[in-house]
C-alpha positions as CSV (number, residue, x, y, z in Angstrom):
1,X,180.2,-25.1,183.8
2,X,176.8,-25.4,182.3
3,X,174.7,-22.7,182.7
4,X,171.6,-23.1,184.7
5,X,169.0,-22.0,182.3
6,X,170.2,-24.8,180.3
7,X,169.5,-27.0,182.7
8,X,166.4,-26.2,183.4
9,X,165.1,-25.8,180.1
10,X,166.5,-29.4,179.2
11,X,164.4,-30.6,182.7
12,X,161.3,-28.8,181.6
13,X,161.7,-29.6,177.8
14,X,162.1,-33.9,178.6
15,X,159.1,-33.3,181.0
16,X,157.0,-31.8,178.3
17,X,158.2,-35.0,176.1
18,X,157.0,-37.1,178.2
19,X,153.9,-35.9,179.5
20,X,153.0,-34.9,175.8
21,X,153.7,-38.5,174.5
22,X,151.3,-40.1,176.8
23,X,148.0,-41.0,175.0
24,X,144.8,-40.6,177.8
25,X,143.8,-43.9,175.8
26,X,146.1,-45.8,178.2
27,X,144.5,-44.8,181.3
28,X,142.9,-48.3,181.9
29,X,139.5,-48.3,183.1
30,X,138.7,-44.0,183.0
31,X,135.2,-43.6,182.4
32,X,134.1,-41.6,179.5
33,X,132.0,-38.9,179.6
34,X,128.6,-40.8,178.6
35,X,129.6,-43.3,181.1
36,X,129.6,-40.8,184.2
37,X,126.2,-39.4,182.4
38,X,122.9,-40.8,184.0
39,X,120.0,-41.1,181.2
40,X,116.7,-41.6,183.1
41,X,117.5,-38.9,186.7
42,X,114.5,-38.5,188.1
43,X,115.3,-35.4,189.5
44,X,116.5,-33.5,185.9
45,X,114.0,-34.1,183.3
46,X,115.2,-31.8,180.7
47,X,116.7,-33.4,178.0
48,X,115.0,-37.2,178.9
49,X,112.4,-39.2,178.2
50,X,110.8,-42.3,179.5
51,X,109.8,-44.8,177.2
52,X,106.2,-43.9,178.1
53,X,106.4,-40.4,177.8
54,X,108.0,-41.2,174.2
55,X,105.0,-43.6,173.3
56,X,102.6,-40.6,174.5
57,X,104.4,-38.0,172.2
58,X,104.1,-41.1,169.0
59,X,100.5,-41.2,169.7
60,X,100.1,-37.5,170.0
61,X,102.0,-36.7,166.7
62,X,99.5,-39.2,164.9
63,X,96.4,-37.2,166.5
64,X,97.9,-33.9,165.1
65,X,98.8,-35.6,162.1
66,X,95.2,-37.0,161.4
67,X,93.8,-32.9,162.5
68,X,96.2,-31.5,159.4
69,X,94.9,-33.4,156.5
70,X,92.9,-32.4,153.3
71,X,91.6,-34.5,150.5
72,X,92.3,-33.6,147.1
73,X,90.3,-35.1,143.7
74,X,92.0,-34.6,140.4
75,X,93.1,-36.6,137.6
76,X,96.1,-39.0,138.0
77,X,98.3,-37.7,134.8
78,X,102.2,-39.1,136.0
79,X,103.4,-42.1,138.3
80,X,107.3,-41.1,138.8
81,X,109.6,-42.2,141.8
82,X,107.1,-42.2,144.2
83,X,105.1,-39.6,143.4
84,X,101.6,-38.9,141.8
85,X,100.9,-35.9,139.8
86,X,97.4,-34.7,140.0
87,X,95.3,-32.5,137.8
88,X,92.9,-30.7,140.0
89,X,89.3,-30.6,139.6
90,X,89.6,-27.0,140.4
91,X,92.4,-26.4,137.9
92,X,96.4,-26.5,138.6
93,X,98.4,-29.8,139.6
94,X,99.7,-31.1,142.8
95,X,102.6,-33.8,143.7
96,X,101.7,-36.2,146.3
97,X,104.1,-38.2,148.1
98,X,103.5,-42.1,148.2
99,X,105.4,-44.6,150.1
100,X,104.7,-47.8,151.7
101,X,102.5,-46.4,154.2
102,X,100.2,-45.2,151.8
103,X,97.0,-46.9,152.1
104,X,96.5,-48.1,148.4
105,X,92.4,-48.5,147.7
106,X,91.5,-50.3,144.1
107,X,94.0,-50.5,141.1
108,X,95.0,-47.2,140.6
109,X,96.8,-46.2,137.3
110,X,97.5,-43.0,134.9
111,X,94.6,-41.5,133.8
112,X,91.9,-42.6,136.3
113,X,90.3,-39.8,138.4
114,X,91.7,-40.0,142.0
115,X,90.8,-39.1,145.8
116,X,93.4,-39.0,147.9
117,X,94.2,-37.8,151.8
118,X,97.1,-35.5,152.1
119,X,99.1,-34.3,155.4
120,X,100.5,-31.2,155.8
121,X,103.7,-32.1,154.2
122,X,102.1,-33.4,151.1
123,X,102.3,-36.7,151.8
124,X,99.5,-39.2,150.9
125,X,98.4,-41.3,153.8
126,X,95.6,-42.9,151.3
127,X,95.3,-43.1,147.3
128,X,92.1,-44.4,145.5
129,X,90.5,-44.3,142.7
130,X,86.7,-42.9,142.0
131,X,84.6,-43.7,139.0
């Protein structure tokens, strides 16, 4: 006669087979976790935005933007990978970032004596050159 533990352990062991081998991708139409999640509640702002509210904080990051700017004169000395290198009036150099939002004024090469407007993060919102 087999013993019981055998038994049992071959019962439990082919149950764990089986329930291990299914694949939760089968379940047909099981919603996922973003699915159940509700994006604009009215009632639990954290987290969430409206597309207003983001348009308010755009405009508002362009305010504080346009507060934390300086202008800095120099001589242009080096044009490389997007960035100017400036000789300061004052004495010392600078890199300024350039991109395509810079607002370009005049031709502006090496050499030519330069004003530009600078954020916070060094980043040149306007390049021109003075005579």
């Amino acid at each position: 006669m087999i013993a019981v533990h055998k038994i049992v352990g071959l019962l439990f062991g082919s149950a764990f087979l089986c329930l291990g081998s299914m694949n939760p991708a089968h379940a047909e139409h099981a919603p996922g976790p973003s699915d159940v999640m509700k994006t604009d509640s009215v009632t639990n702002r954290q987290g969430f935005q409206s597309d207003d509210d983001k348009l308010q904080n755009v405009d508002a990051g362009k305010e504080g933007a346009a507060k934390a700017t300086k202008t800095i004169n120099g001589e242009l000395f080096r044009i490389k990978d997007g960035h100017y290198f400036i000789k300061l009036k004052e004495g010392g150099e600078v890199r300024l970032h350039a991109d395509k939002t810079t607002k370009m004024e005049g031709k502006i090469a090496k050499g030519d004596q330069i004003e530009a407007t600078v954020n916070d993060k060094d980043h040149a919102t306007s390049i021109r050159s003075i005579k």
